[in-house]
GUPAKE-907178 format. One line per 10 residues: number of its first residue (from 1); their letters; for each residue x negated, y negated, z negated of C-alpha. Coordinates in Angstrom, 3 decimals, decimal comma. Layout:
NUM	A	X:Y:Z ~ ...
//
This chain:
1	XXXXXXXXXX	21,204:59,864:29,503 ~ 20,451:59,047:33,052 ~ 21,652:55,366:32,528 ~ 19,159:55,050:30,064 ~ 16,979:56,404:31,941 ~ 17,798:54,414:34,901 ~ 17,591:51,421:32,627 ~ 13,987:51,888:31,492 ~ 12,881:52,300:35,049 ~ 14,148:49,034:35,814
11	XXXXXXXXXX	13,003:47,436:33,180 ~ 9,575:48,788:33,949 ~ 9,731:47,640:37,230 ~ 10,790:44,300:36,365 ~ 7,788:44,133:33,951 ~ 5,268:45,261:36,320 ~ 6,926:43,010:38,498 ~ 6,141:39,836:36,457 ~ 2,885:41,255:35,722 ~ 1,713:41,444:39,225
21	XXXXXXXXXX	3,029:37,629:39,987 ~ 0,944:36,629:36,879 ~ -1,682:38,462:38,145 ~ -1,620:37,136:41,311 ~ -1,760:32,669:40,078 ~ -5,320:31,861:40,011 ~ -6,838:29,428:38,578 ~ -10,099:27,453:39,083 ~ -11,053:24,067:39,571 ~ -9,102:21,286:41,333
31	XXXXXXXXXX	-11,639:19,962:44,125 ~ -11,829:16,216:43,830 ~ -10,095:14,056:46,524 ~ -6,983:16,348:46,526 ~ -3,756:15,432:45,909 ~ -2,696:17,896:42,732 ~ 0,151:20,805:42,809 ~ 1,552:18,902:46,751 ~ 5,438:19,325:47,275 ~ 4,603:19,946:50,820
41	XXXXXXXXXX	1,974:22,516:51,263 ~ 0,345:22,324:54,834 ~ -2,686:23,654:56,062 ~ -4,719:21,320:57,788 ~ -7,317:23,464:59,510 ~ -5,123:23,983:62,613 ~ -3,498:21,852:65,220 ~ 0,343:21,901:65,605 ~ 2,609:21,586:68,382 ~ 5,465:18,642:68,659
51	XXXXXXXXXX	8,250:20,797:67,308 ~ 6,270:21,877:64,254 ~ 5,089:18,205:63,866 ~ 8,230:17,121:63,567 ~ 9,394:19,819:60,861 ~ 6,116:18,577:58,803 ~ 7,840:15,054:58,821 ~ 11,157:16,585:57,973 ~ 9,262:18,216:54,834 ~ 7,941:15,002:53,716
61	XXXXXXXXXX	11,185:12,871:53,939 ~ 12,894:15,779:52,397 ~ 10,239:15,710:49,332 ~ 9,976:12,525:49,032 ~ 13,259:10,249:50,010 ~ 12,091:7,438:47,975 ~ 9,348:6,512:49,883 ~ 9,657:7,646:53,609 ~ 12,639:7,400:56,320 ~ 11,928:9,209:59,697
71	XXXXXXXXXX	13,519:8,189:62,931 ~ 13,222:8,611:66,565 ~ 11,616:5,694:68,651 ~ 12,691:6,806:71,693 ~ 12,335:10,147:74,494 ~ 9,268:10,880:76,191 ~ 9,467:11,914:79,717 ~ 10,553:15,416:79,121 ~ 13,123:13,879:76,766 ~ 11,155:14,888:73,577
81	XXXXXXXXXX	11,903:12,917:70,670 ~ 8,653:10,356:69,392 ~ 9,597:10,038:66,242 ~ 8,456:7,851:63,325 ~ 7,847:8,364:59,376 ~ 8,120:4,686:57,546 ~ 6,312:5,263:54,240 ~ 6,505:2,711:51,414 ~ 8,313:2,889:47,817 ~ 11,450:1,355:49,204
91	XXXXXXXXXX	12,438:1,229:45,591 ~ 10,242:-1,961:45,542 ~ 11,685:-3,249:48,610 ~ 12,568:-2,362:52,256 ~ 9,718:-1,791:54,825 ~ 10,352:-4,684:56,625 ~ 9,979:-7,155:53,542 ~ 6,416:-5,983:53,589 ~ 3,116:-6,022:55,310 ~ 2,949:-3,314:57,642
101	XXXXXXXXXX	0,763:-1,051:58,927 ~ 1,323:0,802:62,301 ~ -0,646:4,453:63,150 ~ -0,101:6,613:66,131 ~ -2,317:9,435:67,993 ~ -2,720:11,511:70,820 ~ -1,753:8,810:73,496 ~ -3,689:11,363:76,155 ~ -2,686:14,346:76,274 ~ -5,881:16,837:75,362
111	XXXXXXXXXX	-6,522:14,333:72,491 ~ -4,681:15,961:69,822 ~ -6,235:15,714:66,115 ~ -4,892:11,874:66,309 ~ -1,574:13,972:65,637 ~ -2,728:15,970:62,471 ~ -5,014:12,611:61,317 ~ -1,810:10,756:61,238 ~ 0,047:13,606:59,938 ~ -2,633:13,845:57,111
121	XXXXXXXXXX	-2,272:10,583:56,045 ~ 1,630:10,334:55,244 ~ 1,398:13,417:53,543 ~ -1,777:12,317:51,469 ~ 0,373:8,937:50,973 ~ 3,398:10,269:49,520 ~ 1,763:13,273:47,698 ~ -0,775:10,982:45,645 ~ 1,898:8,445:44,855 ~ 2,748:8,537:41,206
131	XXXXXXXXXX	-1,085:10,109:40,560 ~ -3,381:7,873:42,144 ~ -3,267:4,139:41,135 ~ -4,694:2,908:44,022 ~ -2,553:4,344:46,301 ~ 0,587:3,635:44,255 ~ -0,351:0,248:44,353 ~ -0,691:0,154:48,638 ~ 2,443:1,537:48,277 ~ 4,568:-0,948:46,269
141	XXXXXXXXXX	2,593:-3,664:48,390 ~ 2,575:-2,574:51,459 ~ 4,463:-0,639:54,342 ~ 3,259:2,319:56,903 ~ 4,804:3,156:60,393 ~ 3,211:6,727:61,552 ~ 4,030:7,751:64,687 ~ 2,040:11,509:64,995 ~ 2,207:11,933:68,638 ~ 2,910:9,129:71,386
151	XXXXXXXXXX	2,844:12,031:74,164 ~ 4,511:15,213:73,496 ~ 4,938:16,256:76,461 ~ 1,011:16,702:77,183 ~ 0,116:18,014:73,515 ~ 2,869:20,431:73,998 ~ 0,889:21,126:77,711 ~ -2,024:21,539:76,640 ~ -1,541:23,347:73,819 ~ 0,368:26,006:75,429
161	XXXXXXXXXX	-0,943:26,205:78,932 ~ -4,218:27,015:80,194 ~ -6,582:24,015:80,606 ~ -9,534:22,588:80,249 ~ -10,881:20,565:77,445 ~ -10,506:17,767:79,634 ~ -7,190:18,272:81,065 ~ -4,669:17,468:80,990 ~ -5,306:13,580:79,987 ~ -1,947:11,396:81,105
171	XXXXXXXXXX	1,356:12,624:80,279 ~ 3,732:14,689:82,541 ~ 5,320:12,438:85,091 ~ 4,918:14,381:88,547 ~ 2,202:12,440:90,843 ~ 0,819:13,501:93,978 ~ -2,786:13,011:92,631 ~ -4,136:14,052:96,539 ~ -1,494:11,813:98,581 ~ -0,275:14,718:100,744
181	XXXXXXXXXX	3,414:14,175:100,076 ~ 3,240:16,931:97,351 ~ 3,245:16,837:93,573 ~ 2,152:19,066:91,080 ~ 1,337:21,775:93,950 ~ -2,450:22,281:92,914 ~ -3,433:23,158:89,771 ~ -5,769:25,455:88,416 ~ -5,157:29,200:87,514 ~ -5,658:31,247:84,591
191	XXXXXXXXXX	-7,490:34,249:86,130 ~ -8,672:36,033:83,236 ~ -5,578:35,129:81,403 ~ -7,063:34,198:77,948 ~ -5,440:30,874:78,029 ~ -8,811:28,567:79,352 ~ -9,396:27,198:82,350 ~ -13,470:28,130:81,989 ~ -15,828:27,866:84,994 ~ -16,309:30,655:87,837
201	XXXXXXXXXX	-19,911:32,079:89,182 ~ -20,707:34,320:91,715 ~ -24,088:36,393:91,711 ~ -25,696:34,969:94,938 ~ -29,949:36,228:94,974 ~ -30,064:34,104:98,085 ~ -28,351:30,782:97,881 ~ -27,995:31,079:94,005 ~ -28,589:27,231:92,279 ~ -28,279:28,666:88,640
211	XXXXXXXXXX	-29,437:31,276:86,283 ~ -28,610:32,018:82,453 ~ -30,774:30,162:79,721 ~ -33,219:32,690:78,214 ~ -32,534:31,033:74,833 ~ -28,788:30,876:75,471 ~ -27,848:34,140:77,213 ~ -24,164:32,337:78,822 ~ -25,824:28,786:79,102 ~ -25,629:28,234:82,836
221	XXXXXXXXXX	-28,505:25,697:84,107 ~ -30,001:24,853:87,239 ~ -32,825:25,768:88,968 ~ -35,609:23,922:89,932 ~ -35,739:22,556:93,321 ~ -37,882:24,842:95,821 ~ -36,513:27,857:93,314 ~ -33,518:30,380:94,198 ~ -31,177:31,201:90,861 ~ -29,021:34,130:90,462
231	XXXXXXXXXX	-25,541:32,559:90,760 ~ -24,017:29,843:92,604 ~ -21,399:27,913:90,575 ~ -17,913:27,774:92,406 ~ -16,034:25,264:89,772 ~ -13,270:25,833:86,922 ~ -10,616:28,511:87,482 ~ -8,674:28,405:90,241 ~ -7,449:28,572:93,861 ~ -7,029:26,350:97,014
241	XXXXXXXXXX	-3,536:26,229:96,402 ~ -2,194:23,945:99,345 ~ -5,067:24,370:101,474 ~ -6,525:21,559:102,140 ~ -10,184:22,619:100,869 ~ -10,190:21,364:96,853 ~ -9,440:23,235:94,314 ~ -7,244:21,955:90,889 ~ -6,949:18,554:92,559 ~ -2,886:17,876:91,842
251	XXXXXXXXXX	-2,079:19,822:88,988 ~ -0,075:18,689:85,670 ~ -1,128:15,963:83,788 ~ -4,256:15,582:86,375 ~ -5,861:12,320:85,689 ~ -4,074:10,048:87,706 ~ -2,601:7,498:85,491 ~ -3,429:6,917:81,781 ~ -1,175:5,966:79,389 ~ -3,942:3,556:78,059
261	XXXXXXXXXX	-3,583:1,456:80,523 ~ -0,119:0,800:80,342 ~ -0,309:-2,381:77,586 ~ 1,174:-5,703:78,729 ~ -2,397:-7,616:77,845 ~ -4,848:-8,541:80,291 ~ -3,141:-5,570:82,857 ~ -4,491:-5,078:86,114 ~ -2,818:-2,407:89,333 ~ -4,727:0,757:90,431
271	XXXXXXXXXX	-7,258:-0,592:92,751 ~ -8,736:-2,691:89,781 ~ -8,147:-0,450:86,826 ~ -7,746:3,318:87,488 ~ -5,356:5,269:85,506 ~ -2,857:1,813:85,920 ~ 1,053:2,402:87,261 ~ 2,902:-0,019:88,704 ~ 3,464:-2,591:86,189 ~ 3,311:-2,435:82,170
281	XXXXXXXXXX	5,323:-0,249:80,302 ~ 6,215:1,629:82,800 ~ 5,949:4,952:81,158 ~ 9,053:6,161:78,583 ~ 6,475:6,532:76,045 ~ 4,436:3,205:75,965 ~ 7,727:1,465:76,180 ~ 9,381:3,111:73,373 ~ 6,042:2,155:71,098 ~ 6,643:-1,447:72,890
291	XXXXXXXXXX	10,225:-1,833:71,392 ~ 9,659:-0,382:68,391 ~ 6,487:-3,060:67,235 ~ 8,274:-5,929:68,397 ~ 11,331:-5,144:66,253 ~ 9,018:-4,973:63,177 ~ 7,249:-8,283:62,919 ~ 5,952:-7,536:59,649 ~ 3,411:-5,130:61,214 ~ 0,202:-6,945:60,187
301	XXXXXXXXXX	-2,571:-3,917:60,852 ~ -2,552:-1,279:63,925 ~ -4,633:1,819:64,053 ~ -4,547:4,798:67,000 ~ -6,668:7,672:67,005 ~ -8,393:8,800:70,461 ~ -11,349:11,309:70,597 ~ -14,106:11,750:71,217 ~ -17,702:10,596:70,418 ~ -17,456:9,165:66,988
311	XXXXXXXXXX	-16,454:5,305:66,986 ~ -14,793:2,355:65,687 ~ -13,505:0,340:68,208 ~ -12,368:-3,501:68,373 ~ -11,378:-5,442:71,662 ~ -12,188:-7,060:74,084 ~ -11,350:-4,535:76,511 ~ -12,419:-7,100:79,070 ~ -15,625:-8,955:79,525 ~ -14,454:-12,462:79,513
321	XXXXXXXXXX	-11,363:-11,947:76,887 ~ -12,851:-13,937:73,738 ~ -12,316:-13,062:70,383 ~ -12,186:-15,813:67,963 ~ -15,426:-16,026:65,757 ~ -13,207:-16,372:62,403 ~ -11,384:-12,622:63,316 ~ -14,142:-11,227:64,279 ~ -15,320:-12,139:60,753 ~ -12,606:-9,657:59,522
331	XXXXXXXXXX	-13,097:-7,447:62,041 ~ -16,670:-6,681:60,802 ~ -15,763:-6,672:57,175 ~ -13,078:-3,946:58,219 ~ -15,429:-1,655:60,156 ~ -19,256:-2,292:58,469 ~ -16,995:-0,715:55,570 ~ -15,744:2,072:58,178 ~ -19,361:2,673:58,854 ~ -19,978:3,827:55,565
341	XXXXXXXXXX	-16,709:5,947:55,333 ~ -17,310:8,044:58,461 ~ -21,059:9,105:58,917 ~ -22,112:9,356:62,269 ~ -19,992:6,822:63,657 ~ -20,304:3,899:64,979 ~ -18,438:0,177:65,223 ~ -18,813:-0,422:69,327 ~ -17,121:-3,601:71,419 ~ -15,168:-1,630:74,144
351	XXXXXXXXXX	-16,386:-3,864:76,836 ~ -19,745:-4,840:75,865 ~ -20,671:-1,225:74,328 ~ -18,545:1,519:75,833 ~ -16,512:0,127:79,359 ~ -14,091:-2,547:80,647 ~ -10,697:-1,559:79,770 ~ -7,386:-3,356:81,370 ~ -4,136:-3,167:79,725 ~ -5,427:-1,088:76,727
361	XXXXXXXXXX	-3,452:-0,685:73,401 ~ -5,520:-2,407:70,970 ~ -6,183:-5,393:72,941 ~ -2,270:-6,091:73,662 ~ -1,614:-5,339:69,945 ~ -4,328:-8,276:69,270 ~ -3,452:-10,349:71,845 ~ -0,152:-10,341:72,296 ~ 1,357:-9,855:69,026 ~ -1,814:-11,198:66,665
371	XXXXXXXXXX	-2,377:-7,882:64,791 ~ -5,860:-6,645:63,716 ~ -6,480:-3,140:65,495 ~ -8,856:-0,600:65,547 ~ -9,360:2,863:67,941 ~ -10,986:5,537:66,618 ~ -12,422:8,461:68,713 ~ -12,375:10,883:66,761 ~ -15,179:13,339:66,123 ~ -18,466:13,421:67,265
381	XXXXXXXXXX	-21,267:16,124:67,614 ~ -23,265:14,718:65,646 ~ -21,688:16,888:62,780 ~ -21,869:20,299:64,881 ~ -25,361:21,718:64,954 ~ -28,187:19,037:63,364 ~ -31,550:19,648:65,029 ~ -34,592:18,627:63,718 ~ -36,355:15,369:64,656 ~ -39,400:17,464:65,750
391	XXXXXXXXXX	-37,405:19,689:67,796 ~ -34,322:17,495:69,105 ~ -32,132:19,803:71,259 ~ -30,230:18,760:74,029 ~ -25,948:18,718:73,798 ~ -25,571:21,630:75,607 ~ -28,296:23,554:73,544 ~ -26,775:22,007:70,620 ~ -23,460:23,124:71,247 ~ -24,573:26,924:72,050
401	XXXXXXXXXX	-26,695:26,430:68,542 ~ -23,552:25,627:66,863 ~ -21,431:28,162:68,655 ~ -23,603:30,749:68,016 ~ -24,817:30,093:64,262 ~ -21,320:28,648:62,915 ~ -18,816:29,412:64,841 ~ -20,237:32,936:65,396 ~ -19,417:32,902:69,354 ~ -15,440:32,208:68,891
411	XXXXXXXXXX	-16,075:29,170:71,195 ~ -17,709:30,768:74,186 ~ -15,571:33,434:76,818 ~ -18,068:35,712:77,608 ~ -18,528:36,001:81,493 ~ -16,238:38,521:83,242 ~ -15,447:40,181:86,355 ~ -12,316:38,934:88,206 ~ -11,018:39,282:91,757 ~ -10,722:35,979:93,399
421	XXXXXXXXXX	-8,398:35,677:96,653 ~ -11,289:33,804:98,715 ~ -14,388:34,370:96,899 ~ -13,923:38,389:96,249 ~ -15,779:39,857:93,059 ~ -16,740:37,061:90,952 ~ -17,062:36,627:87,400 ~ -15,236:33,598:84,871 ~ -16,345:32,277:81,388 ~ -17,463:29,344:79,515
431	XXXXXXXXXX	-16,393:27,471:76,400 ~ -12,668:27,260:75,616 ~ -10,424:24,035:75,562 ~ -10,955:23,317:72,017 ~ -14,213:22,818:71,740 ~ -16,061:19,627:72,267 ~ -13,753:17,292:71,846 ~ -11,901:18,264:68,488 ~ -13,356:19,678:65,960 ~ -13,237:23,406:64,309
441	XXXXXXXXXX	-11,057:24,446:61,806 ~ -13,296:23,603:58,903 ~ -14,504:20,337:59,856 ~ -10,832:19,385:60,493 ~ -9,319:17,810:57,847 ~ -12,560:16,163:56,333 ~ -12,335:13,930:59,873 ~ -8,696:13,813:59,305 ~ -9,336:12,801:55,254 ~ -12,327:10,183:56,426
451	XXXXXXXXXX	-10,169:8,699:59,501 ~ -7,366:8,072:57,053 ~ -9,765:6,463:54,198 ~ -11,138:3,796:56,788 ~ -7,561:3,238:57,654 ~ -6,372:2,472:54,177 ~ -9,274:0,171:53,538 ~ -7,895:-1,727:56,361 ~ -4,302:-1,310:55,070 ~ -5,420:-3,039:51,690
461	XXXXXXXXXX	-6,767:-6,016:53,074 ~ -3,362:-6,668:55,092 ~ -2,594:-10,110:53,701 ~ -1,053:-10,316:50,119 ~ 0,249:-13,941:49,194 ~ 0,763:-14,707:45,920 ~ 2,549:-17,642:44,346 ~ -0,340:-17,939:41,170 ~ -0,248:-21,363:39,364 ~ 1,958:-24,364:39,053
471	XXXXXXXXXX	1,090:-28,089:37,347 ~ 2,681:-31,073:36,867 ~ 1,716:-34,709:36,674 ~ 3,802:-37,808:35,865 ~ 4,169:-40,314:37,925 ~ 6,245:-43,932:37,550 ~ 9,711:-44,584:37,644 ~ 10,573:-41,025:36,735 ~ 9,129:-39,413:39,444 ~ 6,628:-36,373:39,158
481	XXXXXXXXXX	4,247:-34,515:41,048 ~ 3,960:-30,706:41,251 ~ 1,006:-28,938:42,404 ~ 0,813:-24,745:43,143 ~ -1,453:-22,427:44,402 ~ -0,409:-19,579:47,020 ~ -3,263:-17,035:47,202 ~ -4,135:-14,847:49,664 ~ -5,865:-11,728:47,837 ~ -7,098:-9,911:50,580
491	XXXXXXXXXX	-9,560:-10,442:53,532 ~ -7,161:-10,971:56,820 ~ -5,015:-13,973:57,039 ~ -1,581:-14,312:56,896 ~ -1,865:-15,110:60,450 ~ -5,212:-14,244:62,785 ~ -6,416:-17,683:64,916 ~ -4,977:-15,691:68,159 ~ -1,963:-15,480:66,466 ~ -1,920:-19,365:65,605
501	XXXXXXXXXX	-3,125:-20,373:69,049 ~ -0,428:-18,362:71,132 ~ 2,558:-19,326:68,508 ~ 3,097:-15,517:67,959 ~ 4,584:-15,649:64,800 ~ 6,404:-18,257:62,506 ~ 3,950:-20,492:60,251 ~ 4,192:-19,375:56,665 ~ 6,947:-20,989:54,887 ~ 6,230:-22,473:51,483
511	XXXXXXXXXX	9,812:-23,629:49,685 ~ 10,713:-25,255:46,666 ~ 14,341:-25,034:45,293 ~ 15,430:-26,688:41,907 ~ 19,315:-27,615:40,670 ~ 17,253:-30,216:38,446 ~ 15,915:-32,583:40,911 ~ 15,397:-33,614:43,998 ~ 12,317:-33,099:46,756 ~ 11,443:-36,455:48,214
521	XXXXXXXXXX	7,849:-35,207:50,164 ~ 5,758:-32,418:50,321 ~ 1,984:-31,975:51,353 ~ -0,621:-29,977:52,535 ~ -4,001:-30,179:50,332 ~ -6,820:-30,561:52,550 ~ -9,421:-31,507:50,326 ~ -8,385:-32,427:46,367 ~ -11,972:-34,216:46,087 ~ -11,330:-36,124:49,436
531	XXXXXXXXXX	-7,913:-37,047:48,014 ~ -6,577:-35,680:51,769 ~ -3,675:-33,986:52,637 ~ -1,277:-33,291:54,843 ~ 2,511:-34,579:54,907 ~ 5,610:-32,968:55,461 ~ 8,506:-35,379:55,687 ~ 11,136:-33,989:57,861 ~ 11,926:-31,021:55,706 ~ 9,745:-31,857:52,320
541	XXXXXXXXXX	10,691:-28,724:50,630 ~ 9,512:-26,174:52,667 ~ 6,065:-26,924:53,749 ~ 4,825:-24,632:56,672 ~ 1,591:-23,789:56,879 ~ -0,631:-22,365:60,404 ~ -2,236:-19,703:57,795 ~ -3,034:-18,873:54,646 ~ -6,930:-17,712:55,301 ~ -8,079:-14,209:53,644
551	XXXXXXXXXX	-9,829:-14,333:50,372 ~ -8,166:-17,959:49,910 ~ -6,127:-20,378:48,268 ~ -3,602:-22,347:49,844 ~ -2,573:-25,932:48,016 ~ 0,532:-27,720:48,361 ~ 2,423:-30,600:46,505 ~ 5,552:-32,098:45,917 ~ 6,617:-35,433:44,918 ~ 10,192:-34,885:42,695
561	XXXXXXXXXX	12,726:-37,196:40,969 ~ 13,186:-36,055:38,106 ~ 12,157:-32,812:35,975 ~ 13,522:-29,338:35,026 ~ 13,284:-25,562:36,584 ~ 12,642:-24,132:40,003 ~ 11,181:-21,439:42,008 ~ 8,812:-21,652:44,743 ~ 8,690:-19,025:46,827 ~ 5,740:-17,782:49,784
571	XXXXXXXXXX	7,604:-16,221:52,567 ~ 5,191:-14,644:56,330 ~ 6,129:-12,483:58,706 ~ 2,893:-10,630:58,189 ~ 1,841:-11,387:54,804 ~ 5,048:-10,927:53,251 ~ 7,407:-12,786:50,399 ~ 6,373:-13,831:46,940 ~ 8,238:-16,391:44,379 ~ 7,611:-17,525:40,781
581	XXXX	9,849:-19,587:38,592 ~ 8,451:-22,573:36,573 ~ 10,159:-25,190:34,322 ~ 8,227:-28,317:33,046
//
């Protein structure tokens, strides 16, 4: 009796059990733009360190072995692994037989959502393939190298440490940022240990240069001239360390050299461009990004992902670095597009609209290895707290508007007595390290889902050649004359005009092969109505070509004894291979 009793209460558990799990699936609506029931569930409303970036890419490959491989690139300076996630349907083909993409983020350190922005987009890549015929298509076509984090040394810094929102920018290499034969011996301190490095006041009725905003109690501002405040401003947290009269001048990952300005293009030493080391690629990071590119010449497209202020940006860096007129062409087609994917931003010139930069990634990507590339800084308050046009606030007041009425105060620390070693009773507060220059959890991962949309668009006009249509004409004495189109269906070239003028890549290689008959010339069609051409004699069946020109068509000829099958086949190092088989 008391197994059967036993039994039923089992069973009854069981059921309620079951019934509670049912209970417990909701159902609704899928929201449009998601990828459906995702393998890999991640929440993209929060920022994650390098160690839990790199179990994210585990979870992809692991979900999806078919169309990623991850790999490390090389060690950072703390001897972190940088690690890259290939993505393509290597069932059509290996990544390298393929036009190819390359993405990274958070070269500096306290620029972090280029990680998750990244991270967004190979997960949205492999979860929609299969669903979404677009993006299957990209990913038959085409190829994508990822690499989340360039620094994770200084995400892992910053993340975990207190700082600024400005700090720290390079990496971690120990400098001696004051030159007084120290390193690292400055840096600012926590003193309210909440994790920020905010600002520090001290009520002063006499000498006092500030006073709170009446319409944003916490709003520091300064007085006007002739007027005595109720504070005097004594800088961000921290003490005189070493001494010497500054405060937080050689701490970790203090600006002192920037991995931006660590690209073998147009480089220049310190005392021209600040942030430069010694020579290029000097830094374990930059080097191992270096190696990794110029292994994979099929890399046809670049994108890295900076913050802040809400902008596409194209090279030059420098003033008198010229673009060619027919890339810039592309370039604008790329980002006018871009400008209508990501409201509020804007498509700048780094020199001519923003500064001079020297040794900057996109520019050696584009000059140095002919590959169209973009940098995006990321977010832009624009999309915090909108004022009206009749009542335009200014950032600050903007910022405390948005704090206050959507963020409900989570990005202020309230003011609060401390005890300072110099300065006595003081108080500490201001707005915490993320805030400003990434954006909140709910604005996340639509700039991380926008970011990644401009980037495919440029990822689908990476050249695609096409071998489309073949004729034949008789000529005398048995000899016959082929004609065939290679198109180019997409907007950038098989090879940019930098690319062609520096001999950075192999021409495109246009081949004939046949068992029927042999190749006695081959030519170049200039113009069929002009009856001009160009000839190919020393190797007649494979015709190279400078570049196959976007949204083009490429003619070429042979002249043939005799008749029968053959293939002719497209092969570029950044446009990829393509053949088609004919008989006549």
């Amino acid at each position: 009796m008391k197994k059967i009793v036993l039994i039923c209460i089992l069973t009854a558990s069981i059921l309620l059990t079951i019934t509670a799990q049912a209970a417990d699936k909701l159902s609704g609506l899928q929201a449009l733009g998601a990828p459906l029931n995702p393998k890999v569930d991640i929440r993209w409303n929060r920022f994650y360190d390098s160690g839990s970036t790199i179990k994210i890419l585990k979870k992809i490959n692991k979900a999806y072995p078919k169309l990623t491989r991850i790999e490390s690139i090389g060690k950072s300076f703390e001897g972190r692994d940088i690690f890259v996630i290939k993505v393509t349907n290597y069932n059509n083909g290996d990544d390298t037989t393929k036009p190819a993409m390359y993405i990274d983020g958070n070269i500096h350190s306290n620029e972090i959502q280029g990680t998750e922005v990244s991270l967004y987009t190979a997960w949205f890549l492999t979860e929609s393939y299969g669903k979404v015929k677009w993006i299957t298509e990209l990913l038959n076509e085409k190829a994508f190298y990822i690499v989340p984090t360039i620094n994770p040394d200084g995400r892992d810094w910053f993340m975990k440490q207190a700082n600024t929102a400005h700090s720290p920018r390079s990496g971690m290499v120990p400098t001696d940022n004051d030159l007084d034969g120290e390193i690292d011996e400055d840096g600012p301190e926590d003193l309210n240990n909440d994790g920020h490095i905010t600002r520090m006041r001290i009520k002063d009725t006499v000498r006092g240069t500030h006073k709170e905003d009446e319409k944003y109690p916490g709003l520091m501002v300064r007085v006007p001239a002739g007027q005595t405040g109720d504070y005097r401003m004594l800088g961000t947290e921290g003490y005189d360390n070493d001494g010497d009269g500054l405060v937080n001048e050689d701490g970790k990952g203090v600006y002192e050299y920037d991995p931006n300005r660590d690209w073998a293009h147009e480089w220049e030493p310190a005392y021209i461009q600040r942030g430069a080391r010694r020579y290029p690629f000097s830094l374990k990071e930059t080097s191992a990004v270096e190696k990794f590119v110029k292994a994979h010449r099929n890399i046809a497209a670049a994108q890295s992902y900076h913050n802040t202020g809400g902008m596409i940006l194209r090279g030059p860096g420098k003033a008198n670095n010229k673009y060619t007129r027919s890339d810039i062409d592309v370039y604008d087609f790329i980002a006018n597009q871009g400008e209508q994917i990501l409201p509020n931003y804007r498509y700048l010139v780094a020199w001519k609209d923003l500064y001079q930069v020297y040794g900057g990634e996109f520019d050696w990507f584009y000059g140095n290895n002919g590959i169209m590339a973009f940098t995006n800084e990321l977010w832009t308050s624009a999309n915090m707290f909108r004022p009206t046009d009749k009542n335009r606030d200014k950032l600050g007041d903007q910022h405390h508007n948005f704090n206050k009425h959507v963020l409900f105060g989570d990005a202020f620390v309230p003011w609060t007595k401390v005890k300072h070693p110099i300065y006595g009773d003081i108080e500490v507060g201001g707005f915490k390290k993320n805030f400003g220059r990434v954006p909140p959890s709910f604005l996340l991962e639509e700039e991380a889902h926008r970011n990644m949309a401009f980037t495919l668009f440029h990822a689908y006009h990476m050249p695609q050649l096409k071998v489309t249509r073949s004729s034949t004409r008789r000529l005398s004495n048995g000899l016959y004359e082929i004609t065939v189109n290679i198109a180019n269906e997409r907007a950038i070239p098989s090879r940019l005009s930098q690319d062609i003028k520096n001999n950075l890549s192999f021409a495109d290689r246009i081949s004939i092969i046949s068992k029927d008959f042999n190749v006695l010339s081959g030519l170049t069609v200039i113009s069929e109505g002009a009856n001009t051409h160009t000839d190919h004699d020393l190797n007649p069946a494979t015709i190279k070509v400078s570049t196959i020109a976007g949204h083009s068509t490429t003619i070429v000829k042979w002249i043939v004894d005799g008749k029968g099958s053959f293939k002719v086949t497209v092969d570029s190092e950044k446009g990829g291979k393509d053949s088609k088989s004919f008989t006549f």
